[in-house]
C-alpha positions in Angstrom: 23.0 -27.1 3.6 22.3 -25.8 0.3 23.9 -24.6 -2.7 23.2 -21.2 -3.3 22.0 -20.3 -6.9 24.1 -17.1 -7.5 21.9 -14.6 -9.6 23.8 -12.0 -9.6 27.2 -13.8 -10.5 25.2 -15.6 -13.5 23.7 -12.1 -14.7 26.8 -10.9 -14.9 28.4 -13.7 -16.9 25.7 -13.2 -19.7 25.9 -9.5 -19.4 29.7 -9.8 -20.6 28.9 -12.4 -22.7 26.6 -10.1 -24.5 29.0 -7.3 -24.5 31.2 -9.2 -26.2 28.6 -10.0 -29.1 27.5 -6.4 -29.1 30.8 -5.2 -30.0 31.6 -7.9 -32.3 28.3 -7.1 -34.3 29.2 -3.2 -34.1 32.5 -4.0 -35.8 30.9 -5.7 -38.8 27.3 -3.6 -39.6 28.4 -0.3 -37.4 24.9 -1.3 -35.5 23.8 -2.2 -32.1 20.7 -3.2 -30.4 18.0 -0.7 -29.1 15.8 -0.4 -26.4 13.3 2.0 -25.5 11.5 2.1 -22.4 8.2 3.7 -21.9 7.1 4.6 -18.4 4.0 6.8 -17.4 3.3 8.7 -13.6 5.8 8.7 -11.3 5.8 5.3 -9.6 9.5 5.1 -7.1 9.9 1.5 -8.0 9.1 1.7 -11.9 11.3 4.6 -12.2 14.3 2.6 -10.2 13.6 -0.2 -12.2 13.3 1.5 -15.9 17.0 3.4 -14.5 18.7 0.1 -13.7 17.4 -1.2 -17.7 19.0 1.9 -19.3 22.6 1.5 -17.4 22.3 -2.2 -18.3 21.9 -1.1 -21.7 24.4 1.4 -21.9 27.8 -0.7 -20.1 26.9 -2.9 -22.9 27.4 -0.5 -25.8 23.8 -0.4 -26.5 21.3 2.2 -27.7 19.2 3.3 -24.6 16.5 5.7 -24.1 13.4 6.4 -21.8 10.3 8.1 -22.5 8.5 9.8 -20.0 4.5 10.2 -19.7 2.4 12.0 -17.1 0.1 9.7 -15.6 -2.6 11.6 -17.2 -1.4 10.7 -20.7 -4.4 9.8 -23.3 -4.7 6.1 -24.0 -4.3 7.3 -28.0 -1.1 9.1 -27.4 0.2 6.3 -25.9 -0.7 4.3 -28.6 0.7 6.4 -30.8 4.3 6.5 -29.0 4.4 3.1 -29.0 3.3 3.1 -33.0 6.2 5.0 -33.0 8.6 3.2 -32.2 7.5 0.4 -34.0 8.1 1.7 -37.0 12.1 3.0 -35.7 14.9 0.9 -36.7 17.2 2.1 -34.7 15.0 0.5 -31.9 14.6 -3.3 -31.9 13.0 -3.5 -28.2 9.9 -2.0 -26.8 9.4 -2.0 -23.0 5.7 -0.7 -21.7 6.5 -0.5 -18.0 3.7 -1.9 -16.0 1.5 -1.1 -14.0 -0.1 1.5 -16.3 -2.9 4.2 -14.6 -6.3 3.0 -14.7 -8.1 4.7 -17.6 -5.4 3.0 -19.7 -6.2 -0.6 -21.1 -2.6 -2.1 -20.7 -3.5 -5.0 -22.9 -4.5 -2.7 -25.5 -1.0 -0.7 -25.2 0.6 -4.7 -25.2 -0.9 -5.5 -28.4 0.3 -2.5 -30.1 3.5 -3.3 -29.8 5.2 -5.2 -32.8 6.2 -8.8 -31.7 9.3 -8.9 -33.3 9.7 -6.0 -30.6 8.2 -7.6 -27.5 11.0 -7.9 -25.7 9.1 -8.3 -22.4 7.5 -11.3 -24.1 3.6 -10.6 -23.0 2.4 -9.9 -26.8 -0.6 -12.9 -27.2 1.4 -13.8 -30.2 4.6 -14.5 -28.2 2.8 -16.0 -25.9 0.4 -18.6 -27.8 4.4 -19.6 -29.7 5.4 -20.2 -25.7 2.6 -22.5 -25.8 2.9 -24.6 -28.7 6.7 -24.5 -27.9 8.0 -22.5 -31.3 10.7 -20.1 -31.1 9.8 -16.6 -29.3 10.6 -14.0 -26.8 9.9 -15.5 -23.3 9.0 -13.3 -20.5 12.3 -11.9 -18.6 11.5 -14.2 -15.0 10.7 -17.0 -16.4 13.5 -17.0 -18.7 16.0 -15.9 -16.4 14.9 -19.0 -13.6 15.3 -21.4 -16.9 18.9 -19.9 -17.2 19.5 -20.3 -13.7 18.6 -24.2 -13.9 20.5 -24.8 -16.9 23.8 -23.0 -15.5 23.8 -25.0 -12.6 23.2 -28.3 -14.5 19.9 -28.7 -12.4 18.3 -31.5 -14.0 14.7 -31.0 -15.0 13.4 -33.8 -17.4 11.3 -36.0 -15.4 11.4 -33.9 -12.2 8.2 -32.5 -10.5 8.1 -29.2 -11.0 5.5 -27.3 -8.8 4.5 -23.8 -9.2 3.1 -21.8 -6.3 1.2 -18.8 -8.2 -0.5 -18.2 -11.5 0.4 -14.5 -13.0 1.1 -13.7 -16.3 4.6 -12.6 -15.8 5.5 -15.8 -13.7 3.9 -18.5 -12.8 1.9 -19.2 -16.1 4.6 -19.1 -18.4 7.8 -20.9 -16.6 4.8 -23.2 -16.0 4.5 -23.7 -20.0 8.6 -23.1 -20.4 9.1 -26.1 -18.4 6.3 -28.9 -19.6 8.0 -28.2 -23.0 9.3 -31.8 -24.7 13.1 -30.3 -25.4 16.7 -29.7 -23.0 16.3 -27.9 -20.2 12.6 -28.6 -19.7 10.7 -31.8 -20.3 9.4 -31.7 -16.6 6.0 -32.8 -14.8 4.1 -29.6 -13.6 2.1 -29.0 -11.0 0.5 -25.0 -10.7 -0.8 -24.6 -7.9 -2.6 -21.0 -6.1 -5.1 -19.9 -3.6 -7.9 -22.5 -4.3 -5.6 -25.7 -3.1 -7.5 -26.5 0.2 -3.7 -27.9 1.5 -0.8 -26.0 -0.4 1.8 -28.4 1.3 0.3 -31.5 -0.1 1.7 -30.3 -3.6 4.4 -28.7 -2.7 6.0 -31.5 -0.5 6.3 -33.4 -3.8 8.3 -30.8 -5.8 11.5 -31.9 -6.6 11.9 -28.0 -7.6 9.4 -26.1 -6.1 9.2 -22.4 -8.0 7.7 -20.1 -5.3 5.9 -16.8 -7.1 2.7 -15.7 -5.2 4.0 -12.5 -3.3 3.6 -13.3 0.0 6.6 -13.1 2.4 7.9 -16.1 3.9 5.2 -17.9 2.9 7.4 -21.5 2.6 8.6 -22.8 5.7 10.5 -26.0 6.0 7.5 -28.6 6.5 6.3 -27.3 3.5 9.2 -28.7 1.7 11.0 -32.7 1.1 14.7 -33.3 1.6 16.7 -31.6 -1.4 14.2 -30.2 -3.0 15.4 -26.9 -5.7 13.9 -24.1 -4.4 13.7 -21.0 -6.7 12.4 -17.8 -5.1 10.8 -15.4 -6.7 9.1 -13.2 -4.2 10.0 -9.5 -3.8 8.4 -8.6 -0.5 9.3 -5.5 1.8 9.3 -6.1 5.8 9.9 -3.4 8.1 13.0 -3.9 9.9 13.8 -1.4 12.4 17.6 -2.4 12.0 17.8 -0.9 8.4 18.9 2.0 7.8 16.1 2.0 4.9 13.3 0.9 8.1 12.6 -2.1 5.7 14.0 -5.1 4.4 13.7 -7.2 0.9 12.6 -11.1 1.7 11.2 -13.8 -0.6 8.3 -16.0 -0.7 10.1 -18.6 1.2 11.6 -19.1 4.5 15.1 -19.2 3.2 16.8 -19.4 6.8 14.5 -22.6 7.8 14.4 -23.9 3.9 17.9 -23.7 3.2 18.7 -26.5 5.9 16.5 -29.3 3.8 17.0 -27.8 0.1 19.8 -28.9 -2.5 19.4 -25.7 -4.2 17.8 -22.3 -3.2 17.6 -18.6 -4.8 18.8 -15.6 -2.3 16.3 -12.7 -1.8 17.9 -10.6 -3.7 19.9 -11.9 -5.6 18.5 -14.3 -7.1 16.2 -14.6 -10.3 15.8 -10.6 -9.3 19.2 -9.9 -11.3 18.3 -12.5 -14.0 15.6 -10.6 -14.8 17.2 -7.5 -16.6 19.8 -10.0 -17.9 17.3 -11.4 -19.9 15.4 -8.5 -21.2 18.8 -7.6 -22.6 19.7 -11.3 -24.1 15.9 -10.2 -25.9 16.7 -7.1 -27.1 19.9 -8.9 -28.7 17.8 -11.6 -30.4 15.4 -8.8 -31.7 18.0 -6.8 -32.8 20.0 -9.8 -34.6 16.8 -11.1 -35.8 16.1 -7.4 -37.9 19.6 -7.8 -39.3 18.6 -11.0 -40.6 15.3 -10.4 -42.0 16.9 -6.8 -43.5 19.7 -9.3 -44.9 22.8 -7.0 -43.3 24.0 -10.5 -42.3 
């Protein structure tokens, strides 16, 4: 039976970790780190999402705020929000909470954001240093499933690493994260998405297998080898006429049937779900100690 990769117990741990730092940096400049986020229409699941970032940001002692947009908002005001907020100081992190509507290029609204204030990591400048393997902000996922790994002394050098999915959040960059020569990385890896002719021929190799391709319980058992690390980041609702909601929250995998053959496995939820936020706010930090730094308060 599996070890269970505790997101949500690890999240916390960094979230008090950063408190700590937070509060020690007040104490010496009188500042703290800043975050805006910027969220446009009404979406439920954006909104709950943008919520859960400010109360992060506030039980930590930092400064939070939201910015509201119709979904009718001009591209150029948007733009000019975000310009904005570039040029605050009191904010060191700039969240654009995706998906924006349609008549608004979201690349466009990425690249106007500073990256020394890309906390979400998806400026191309942020992530061409991913690439290459220089210092940068790494997307929040990604970052939090390297964090996971390196908490629970999974090893990765050497170690076939398999992907399933190919986004831009996800699988592209932990993808890159992992093939990079230094600790906590160094691995083979395989990407794999909708094109392989037999998924399972790649994926029974994986000695961690990272399932991102948003499809629910998509990994079953004789998909998988013997004590492989399974890390889980689907976020798929079922209905489930038990709930009290009507639905339920499952992953990409299988867990009941993968568990039984896996070493490790991520919970859904509660696994790289929780890391997530963690790590936008370990960002934010970095931004903010990085401008403190550069402005020569430290």
């Amino acid at each position: 039976m599996a070890i269970i990769i505790d997101g949500k117990k690890v999240a916390a741990e960094i979230r008090e970790e950063l408190k700590l730092k937070i509060a020690d940096f007040k104490n010496k400049t009188g500042k703290v780190p800043g975050l805006v986020a910027i969220l446009v229409g009404n979406n439920p699941a954006s909104e709950v999402y943008v919520s859960s970032k400010s109360r992060a940001c506030e039980e930590l002692g930092m400064t939070s705020k939201v910015e509201k947009f119709p979904s009718e908002i001009r591209e150029e005001e948007l733009i000019q929000c975000v310009t904005r907020y570039n040029e605050d100081e009191n904010f060191h992190g700039i969240l654009v909470q995706l998906p924006l509507p349609s008549h608004i290029n979201e690349q466009k609204i990425i690249e106007t954001i500073l990256p020394s204030k890309d906390v979400d990591g998806f400026h191309p400048v942020n992530v061409g240093n991913l690439v290459i393997g220089k210092e940068t902000f790494y997307p929040c996922t990604p970052y939090g499933i390297v964090e996971l790994l390196k908490r629970y002394s999974i090893e990765t050098k050497g170690k076939h690493v398999v992907v399933v999915g190919r986004s831009n959040i996800v699988g592209k960059p932990i993808a890159n994260m992992l093939l990079q020569k230094k600790e906590g990385a160094n691995a083979i890896v395989t990407i794999c998405h909708s094109a392989a002719k037999d998924l399972s021929r790649y994926t029974k190799d994986a000695d961690i297998l990272i399932a991102a391709i948003g499809k629910e319980n998509f990994i079953t058992a004789d998909m998988v080898k013997e004590d492989v690390v399974v890390i889980d980041v689907g976020i798929n609702r079922i209905e489930d006429k038990n709930s009290k909601k009507g639905y339920k929250i499952v992953g990409d995998v299988k867990f009941d049937e993968v568990e039984k053959k896996a070493s490790y496995i991520t919970p859904v939820p509660g696994g790289v779900g929780p890391m997530t936020i963690a790590m936008l706010l370990t960002n934010t930090f970095s931004a903010f100690k990085k401008f403190l730094e550069k402005n020569k308060i430290i």
